[in-house]
C-alpha positions in Angstrom: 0.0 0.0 0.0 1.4 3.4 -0.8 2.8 4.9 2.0 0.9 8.2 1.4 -2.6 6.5 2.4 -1.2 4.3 4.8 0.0 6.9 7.0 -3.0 8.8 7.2 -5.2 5.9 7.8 -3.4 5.0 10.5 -3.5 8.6 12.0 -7.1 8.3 11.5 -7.5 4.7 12.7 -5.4 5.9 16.6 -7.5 9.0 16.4 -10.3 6.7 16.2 -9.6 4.4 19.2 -8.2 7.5 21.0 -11.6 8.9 20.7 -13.4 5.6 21.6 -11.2 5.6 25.0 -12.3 8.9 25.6 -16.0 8.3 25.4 -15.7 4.7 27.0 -13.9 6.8 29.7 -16.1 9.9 30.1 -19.3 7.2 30.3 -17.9 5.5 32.7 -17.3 8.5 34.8 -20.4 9.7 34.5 -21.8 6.3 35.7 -19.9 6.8 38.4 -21.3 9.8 39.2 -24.6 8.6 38.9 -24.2 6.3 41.2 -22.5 8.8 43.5 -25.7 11.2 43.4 -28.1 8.4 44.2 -26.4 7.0 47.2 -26.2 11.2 48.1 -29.8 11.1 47.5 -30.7 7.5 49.5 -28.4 8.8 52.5 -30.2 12.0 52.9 -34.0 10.1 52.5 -32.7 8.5 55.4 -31.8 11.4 56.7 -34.7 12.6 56.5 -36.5 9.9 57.8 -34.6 9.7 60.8 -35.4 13.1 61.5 -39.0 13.0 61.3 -39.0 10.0 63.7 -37.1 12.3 66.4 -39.6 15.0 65.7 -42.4 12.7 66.0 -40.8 11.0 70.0 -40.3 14.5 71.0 -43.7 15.8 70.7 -44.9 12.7 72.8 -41.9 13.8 75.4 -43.6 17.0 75.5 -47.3 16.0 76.3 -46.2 14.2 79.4 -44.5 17.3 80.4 -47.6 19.6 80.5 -51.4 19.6 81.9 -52.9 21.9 79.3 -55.4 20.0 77.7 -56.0 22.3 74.8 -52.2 22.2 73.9 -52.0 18.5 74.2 -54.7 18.0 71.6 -52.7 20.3 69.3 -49.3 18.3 69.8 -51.3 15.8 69.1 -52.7 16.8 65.9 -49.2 17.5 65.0 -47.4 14.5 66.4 -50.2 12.8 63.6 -48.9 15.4 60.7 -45.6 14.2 61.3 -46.4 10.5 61.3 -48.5 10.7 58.0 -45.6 12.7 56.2 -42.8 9.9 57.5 -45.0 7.3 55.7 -45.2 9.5 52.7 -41.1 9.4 53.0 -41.0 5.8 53.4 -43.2 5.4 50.1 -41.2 8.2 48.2 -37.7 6.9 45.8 -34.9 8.7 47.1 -34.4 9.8 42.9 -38.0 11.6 43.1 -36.9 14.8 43.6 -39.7 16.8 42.9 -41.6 14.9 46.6 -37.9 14.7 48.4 -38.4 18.7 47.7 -42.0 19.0 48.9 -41.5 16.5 51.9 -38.1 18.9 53.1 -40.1 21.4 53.1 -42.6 20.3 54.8 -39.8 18.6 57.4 -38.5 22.7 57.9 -42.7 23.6 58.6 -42.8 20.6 61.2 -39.6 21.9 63.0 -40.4 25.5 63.1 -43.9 24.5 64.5 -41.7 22.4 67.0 -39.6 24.8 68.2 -42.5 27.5 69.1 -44.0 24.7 70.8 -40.9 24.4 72.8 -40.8 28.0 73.2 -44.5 28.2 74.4 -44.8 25.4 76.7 -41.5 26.5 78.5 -43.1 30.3 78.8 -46.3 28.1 80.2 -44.0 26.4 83.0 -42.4 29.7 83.7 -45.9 31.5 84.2 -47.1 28.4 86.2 -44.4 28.6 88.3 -44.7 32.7 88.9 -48.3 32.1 89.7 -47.3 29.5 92.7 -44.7 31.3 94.4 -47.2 34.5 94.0 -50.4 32.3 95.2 -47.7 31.3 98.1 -46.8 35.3 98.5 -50.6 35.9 98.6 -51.5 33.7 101.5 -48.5 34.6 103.7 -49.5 38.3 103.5 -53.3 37.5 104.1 -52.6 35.6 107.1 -50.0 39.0 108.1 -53.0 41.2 107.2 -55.7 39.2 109.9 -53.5 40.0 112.6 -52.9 43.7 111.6 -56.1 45.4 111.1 -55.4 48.5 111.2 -53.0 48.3 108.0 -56.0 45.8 106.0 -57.4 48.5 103.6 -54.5 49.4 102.6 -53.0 46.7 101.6 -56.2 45.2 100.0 -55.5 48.0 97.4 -52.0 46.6 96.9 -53.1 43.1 96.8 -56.4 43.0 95.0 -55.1 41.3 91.8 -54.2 38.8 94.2 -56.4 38.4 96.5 -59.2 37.3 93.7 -57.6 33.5 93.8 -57.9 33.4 97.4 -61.4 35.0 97.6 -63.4 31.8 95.5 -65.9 30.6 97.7 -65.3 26.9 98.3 -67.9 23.9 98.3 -67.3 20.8 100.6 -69.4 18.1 102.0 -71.5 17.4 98.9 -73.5 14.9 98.4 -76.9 14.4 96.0 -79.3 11.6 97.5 -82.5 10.4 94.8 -85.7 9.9 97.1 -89.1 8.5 96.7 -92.3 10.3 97.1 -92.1 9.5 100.7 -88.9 11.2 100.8 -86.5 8.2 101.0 -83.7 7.4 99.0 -84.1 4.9 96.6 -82.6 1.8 95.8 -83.5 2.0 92.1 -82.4 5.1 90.4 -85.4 4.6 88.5 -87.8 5.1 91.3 -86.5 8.6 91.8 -88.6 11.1 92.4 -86.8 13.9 93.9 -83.2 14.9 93.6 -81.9 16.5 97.0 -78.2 17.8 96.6 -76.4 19.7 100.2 -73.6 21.1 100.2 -71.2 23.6 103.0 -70.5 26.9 101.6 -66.9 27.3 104.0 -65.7 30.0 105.3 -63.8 32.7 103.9 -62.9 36.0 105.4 -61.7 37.3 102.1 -64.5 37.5 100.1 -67.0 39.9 99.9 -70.2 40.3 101.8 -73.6 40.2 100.0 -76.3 38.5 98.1 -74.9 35.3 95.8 -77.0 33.2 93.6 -75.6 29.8 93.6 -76.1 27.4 90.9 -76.5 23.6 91.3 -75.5 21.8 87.8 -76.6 17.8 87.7 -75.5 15.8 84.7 -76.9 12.4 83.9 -74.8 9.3 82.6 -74.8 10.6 78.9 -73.3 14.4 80.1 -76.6 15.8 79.8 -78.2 18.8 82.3 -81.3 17.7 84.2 -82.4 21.0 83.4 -84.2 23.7 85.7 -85.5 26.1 83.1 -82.7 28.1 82.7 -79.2 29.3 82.2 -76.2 31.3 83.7 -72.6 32.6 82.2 -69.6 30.5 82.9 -66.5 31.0 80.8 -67.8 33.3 78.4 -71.0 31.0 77.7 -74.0 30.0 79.0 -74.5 26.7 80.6 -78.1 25.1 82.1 -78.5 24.9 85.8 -80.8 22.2 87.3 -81.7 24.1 90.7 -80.5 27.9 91.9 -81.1 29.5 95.5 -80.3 33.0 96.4 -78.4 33.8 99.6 -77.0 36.3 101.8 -73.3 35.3 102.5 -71.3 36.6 105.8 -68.0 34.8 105.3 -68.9 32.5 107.6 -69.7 28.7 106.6 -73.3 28.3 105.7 -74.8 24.9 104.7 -77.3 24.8 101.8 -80.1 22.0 100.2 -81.8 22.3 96.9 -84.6 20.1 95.5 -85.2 19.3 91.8 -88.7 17.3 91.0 -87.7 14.5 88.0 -89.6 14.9 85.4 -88.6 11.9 83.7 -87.2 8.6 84.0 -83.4 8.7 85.0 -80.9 5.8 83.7 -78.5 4.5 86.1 -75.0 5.4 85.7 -72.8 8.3 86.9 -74.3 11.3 88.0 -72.7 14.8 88.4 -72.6 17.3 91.0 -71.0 20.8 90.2 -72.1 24.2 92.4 -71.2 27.6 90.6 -71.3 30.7 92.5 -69.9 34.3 91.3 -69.2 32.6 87.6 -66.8 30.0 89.3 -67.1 26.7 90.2 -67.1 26.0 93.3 -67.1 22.3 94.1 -68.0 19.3 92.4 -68.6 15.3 92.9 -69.6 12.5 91.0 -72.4 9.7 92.3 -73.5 5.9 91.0 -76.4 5.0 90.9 -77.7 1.9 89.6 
């Protein structure tokens, strides 16, 4: 072959296979990479998964560290959130990035809402604890203002704010008895004809002086008011009352029986006592009957 085409061809043929190297090479690389960016991606699923589990124990830390009933239910509710968008996580493929985006997001939401949660609850305790040491102040000082009368006006003005907690009235000794026509109790809570609830009204020097209209709430088994034909404000709404009596209270411990004529067949079951006077309530007791 003539040494003019040879050499060319030959330049072409290394070029060629030079080229081929190249590609097999840059492939292979980018394989590599490929693989590198999907393990990246698996680890931080995982990531994210295990984060969403801590998220999820610590709200259940934080409902055994508070009483608020209202805010449990919420931590709740989100505690749920949380769970429902791990299991979205677990179905997701780690190379899904358009869900891995959404479901970070929403993992950034969940710990934001976390963290005021912290924040609030600890503000709670802090407020809870201020409130005991000053119920705690309020009560030493009382018991200094009984034995120096001359100085009580004055510092009633200074302590009014407090002095509301320790001015409740306070119902003991209740107790709600279902009787007969002849006035006896039954032994059947169907056989009721009367329901007699007394109570003691105790004493309290540090409330005021005057006419009070107590209210005597009884719920049946189902949470229902055995109704008296009317209502009165607790909490910013009204609530039925099954019996009500007037009174003139001293400060001094006054004992009290109401009388409610059934109207109906009761069921046995559990049967509420609660006494509200001055929009608070005072006392209240539950009763079986069967």
């Amino acid at each position: 072959m003539n040494k003019k085409i040879l050499i060319p061809l030959v330049a072409v043929i290394i070029a060629l296979l030079g080229g081929m190297a190249y590609l097999l090479m840059n492939l292979q690389q980018q394989r590599q990479a490929n693989e590198d960016m999907q393990e990246l991606a698996r680890l931080d699923k995982q990531e994210m998964e295990n984060e969403y589990e801590r998220l999820t124990l610590q709200y259940s830390e934080m409902k055994t560290k508070i009483n608020n009933d209202s805010i449990i239910a919420q931590l709740t509710e989100e505690q749920m959130k949380s769970q429902k968008l791990l299991e979205e996580l677990k179905q997701t493929k780690a190379n899904d990035a358009r869900e891995i985006t959404r479901l970070k997001k929403e993992l950034a939401t969940v710990r934001a809402v976390l963290r005021d949660y912290v924040m609030q609850i600890d503000s709670l305790n802090r407020q809870n604890e201020q409130l005991r040491a000053e119920n705690t102040q309020v009560r030493q000082e009382l018991a200094q203002s009984q034995n120096q009368a001359a100085a009580l006006s004055t510092e009633k003005a200074s302590l009014s704010e407090k002095v509301a907690i320790a001015a409740q009235l306070d119902a003991t000794n209740i107790q709600l008895l279902a009787l007969k026509k002849n006035n006896k109790p039954v032994k059947k809570i169907k056989d009721c004809k009367t329901m007699q609830a007394s109570f003691t009204i105790s004493r309290n020097v540090t409330a005021a002086n005057g006419t009070r209209t107590v209210y005597v709430r009884i719920q049946n088994p189902g949470g229902n008011t055995l109704s008296g034909g009317g209502t009165f404000s607790y909490e910013n709404r009204n609530l039925e009352y099954t019996m009500k009596k007037n009174i003139e209270y001293t400060g001094e411990e006054m004992s009290l029986t109401l009388y409610w004529t059934v109207s109906q067949m009761l069921e046995a079951g559990d049967y509420r006592v609660s006494i509200f006077v001055d929009g608070n309530m005072i006392g209240s007791r539950t009763f079986s009957y069967n």
